[in-house]
N, C-alpha and C positions, 0 to 999 in steps of 0.2 A: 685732882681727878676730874673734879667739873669742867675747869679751864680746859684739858684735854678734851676733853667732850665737847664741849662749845665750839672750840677753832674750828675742826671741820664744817660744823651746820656757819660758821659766820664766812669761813671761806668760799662753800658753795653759793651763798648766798653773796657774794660780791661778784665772785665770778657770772652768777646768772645776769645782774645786772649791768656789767661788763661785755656779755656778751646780746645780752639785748640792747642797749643803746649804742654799742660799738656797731653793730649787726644793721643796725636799722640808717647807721652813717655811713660808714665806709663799706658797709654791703651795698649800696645803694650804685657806687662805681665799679665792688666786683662784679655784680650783676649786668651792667655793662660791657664789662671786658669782656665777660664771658659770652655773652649774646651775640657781639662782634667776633667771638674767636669762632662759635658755632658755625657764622658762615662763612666767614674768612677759609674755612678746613676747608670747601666746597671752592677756593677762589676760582683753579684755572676752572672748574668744571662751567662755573658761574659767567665766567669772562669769555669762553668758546660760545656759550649760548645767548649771550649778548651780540658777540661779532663773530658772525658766521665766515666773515671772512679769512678768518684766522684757521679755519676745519679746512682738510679734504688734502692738505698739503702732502707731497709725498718726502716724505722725511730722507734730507739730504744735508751733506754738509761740505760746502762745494770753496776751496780753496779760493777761489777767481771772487767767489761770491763775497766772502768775505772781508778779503779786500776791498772790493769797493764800496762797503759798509762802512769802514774805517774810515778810507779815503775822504767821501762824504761827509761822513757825521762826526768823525773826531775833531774838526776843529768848532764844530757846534756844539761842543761838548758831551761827548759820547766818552764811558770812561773806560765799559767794558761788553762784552756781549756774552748772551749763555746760545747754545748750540740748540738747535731744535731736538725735541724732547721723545722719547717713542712711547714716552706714559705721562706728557701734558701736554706745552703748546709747543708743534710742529713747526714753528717758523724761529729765525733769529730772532730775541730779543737783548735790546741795546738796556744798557740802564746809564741816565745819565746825569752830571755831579747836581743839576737843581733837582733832581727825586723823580724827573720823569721815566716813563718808560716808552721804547717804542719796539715795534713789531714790526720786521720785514720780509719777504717774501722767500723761503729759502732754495728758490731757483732762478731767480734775479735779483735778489738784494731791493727792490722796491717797498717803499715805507707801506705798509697796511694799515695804521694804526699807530697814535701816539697818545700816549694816554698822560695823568698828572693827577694828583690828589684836590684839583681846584677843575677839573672835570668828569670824574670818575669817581663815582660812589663808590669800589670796591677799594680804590686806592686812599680814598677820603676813610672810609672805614679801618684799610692797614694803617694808616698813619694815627688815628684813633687808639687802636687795641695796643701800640708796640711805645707809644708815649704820649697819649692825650692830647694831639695837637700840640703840643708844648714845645717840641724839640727836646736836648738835653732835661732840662727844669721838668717839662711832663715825665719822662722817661725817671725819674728820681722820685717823683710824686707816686707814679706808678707801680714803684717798686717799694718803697714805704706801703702803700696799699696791699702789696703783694703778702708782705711781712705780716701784717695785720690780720690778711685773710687764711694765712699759714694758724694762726693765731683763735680764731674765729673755731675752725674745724676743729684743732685740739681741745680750746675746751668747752666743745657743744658734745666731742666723745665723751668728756670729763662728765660735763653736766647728766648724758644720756649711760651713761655704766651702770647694767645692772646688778644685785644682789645673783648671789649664786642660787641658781635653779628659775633663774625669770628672763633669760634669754629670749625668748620667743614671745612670752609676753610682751615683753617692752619694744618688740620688733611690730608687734600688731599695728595696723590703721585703724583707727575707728571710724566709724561716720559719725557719732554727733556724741554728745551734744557739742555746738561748735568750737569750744573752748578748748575739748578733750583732743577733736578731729583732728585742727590746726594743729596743735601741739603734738600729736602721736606723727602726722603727714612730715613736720617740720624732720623731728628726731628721726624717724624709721629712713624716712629717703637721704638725710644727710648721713645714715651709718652706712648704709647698705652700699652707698655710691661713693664711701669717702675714699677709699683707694685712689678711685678712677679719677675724682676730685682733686684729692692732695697731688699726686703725682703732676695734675697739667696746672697744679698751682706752684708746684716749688720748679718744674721745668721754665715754667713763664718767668719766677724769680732769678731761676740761674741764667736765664739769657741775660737781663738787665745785671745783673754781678757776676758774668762772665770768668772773668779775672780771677775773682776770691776762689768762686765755683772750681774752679778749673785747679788751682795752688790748694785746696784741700782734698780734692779728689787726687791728686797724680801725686802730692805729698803723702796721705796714704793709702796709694792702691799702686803705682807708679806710672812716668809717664814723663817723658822730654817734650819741650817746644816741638813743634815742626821745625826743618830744616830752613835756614834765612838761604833766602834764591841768590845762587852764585853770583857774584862781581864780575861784567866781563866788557869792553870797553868795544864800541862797533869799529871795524874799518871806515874809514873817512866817505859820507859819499854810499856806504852797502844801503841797499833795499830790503825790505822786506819780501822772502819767494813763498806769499803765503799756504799757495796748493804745497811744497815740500815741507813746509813748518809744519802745516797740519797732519799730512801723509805720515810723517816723521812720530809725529805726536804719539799718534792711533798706538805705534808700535813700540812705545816707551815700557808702558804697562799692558801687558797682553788681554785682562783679563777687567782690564779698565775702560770704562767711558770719557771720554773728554767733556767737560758742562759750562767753560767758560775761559773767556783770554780775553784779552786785550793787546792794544798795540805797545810796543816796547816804551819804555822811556827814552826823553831823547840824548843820542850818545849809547845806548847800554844795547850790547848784541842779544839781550837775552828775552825770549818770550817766555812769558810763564802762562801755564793751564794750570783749572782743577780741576781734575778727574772727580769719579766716583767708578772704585774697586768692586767687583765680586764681593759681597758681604756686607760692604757701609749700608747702614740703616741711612746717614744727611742724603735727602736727595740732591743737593748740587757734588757731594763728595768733598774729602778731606785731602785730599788724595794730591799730590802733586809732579806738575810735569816741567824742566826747563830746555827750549831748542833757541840751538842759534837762528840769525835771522834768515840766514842760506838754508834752514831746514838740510845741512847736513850734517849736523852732531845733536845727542842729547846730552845736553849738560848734567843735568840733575832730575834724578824720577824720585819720588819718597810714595809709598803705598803705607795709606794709616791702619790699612789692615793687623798690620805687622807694630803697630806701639802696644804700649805697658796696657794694662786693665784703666788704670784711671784715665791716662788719653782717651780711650775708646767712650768712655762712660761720659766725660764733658760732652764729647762729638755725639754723644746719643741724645743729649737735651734737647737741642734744636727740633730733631724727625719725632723724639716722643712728643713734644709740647707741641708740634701742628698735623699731629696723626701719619702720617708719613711711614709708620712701621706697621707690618700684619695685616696690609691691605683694607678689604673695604671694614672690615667687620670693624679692626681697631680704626679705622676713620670714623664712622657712626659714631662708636664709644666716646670718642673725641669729642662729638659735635653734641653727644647728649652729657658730658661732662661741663659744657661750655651752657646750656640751659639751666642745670643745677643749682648756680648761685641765685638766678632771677626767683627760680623756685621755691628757692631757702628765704628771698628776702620777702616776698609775698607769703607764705604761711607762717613766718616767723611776726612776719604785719597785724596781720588777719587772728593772732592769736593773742598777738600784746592790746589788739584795739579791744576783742571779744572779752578778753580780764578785765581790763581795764571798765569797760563796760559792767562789769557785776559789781564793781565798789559800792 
């Protein structure tokens, strides 16, 4: 009967320990992440009010235009472009295979703007939040952390559970003495926020495990691949008629936006879009469109509206994990879920120094 008695008081007390020297290490990088995800959520807002030149566009999306975006910049290495945006940036933006970005004018195709992670704080910062500078090896590092800080929040709820009838008690802040303050500040703001917390930490984990993410949600909730884009071999010599490809496009899915294409592979008739449907939470969309290069047939439309519960549910990680859903209010949420960790690691500090201090 003792032994029963004892495990728990030795259990909590390893976990406390566990969770203060793991907290004070690798919170050290969630608190990072998260500070960068904070304004990462704000990017285009951020990126329009840096370059004003990017504002004032009259949002168009002009077949001729596009064309000679391609013509131009695809052998520079241009791999894809997204369509200008009626709820971010107004103009084309190229993305290209070395990680640059660029911005062009969406009533002449003229460069405005080219941006890169080795001249751009915002881009130096995404490449930060999504794999630590690392490439692959960060993006692995980042998700072990991720694992960890899944880890971190269950059992600081562990450590904070209270006895029946002291709910509200154990929710209280205090102000002092500082030992109490820190300690109440740490526990109460880490309960009250862990939802909003947990949720942009295991969305952030499912991006970096993708795959897994994706095979245990549609394994059980359901859900197929998207459609692999038809095989269709070009006439010798055809052109691309891109104002008809696009025309064509619009009208694949009625109730769909077009968000990004590129030019065909070479040999293959087939252009591919992604849309974004009526109802997709991704703002580039799941959604997809295939036209020949004559812009007179549509090969293939898939609307992700229409998969299983589990497809839909992968496709929702991306838009929940950069606030993207529920407009501004869940944006904020976003941006104050992304302050959280910094918060956790300084009062969780601030409390282990202040004990420590009374030895």
């Amino acid at each position: 009967m003792a032994r029963t008695r004892a495990w728990p008081r030795g259990l909590r007390a390893t976990l406390s320990w566990l969770h203060l020297w793991v907290g004070l290490v690798a919170g050290t990088v969630f608190a990072l992440i998260g500070l960068s995800g904070s304004v990462l959520v704000f990017h285009d807002d951020l990126l329009q009010w840096q370059h004003p030149e990017l504002t004032g566009h009259e949002l168009r999306a002009d077949g001729d235009v596009l064309a000679r975006i391609l013509r131009e910049w695809e052998p520079r290495g241009l791999g894809s472009v997204h369509l200008p945006e009626p709820d971010g940036v107004p103009t084309w933006q190229g993305y290209f295979g070395d990680g640059r970005r660029g911005y062009f004018d969406p009533a002449t195709g003229e460069l405005l703007l080219m941006r890169s992670a080795d001249d751009d704080w915002l881009m130096w910062l995404h490449d930060f939040h999504i794999e630590l500078l690392g490439g692959d090896a960060g993006k692995q590092v980042l998700g072990v952390v991720g694992w960890i800080a899944v880890g971190l929040l269950l059992t600081g709820l562990y450590l904070w559970w209270p006895k029946a009838g002291r709910w509200l008690a154990q929710l209280k802040m205090h102000r002092g003495p500082p030992v109490r303050r820190w300690l109440s500040w740490h526990r109460s703001s880490g309960v009250l926020l862990l939802p909003l917390l947990l949720l942009a930490t295991l969305t952030g984990v499912g991006m970096i495990y993708h795959a897994g993410f994706r095979a245990v949600l549609t394994g059980t909730f359901g859900g197929d691949a998207p459609p692999a884009a038809p095989q269709r071999a070009a006439p010798e010599a055809r052109a691309t008629d891109w104002p008809r490809v696009l025309a064509l496009a619009t009208t694949a899915l009625p109730d769909a936006r077009l968000t990004r294409t590129g030019a065909p592979d070479p040999g293959s008739d087939v252009i591919a879009f992604r849309a974004r449907s009526h109802g997709e939470w991704h703002p580039n969309g799941r959604s997809l469109v295939y036209i020949d290069r004559a812009g007179t047939r549509v090969l293939a439309a898939h609307d992700a509206t229409g998969q299983r519960l589990g497809a839909r549910m992968t496709e929702a990680i991306y838009p929940l994990h950069i606030g993207s859903v529920g407009g501004a209010v869940y944006k904020w949420a976003t941006a104050l879920a992304g302050l959280l960790p910094a918060f956790l690691l300084v009062t969780g500090f601030l409390f282990w120094r202040r004990r420590r201090g009374k030895r």
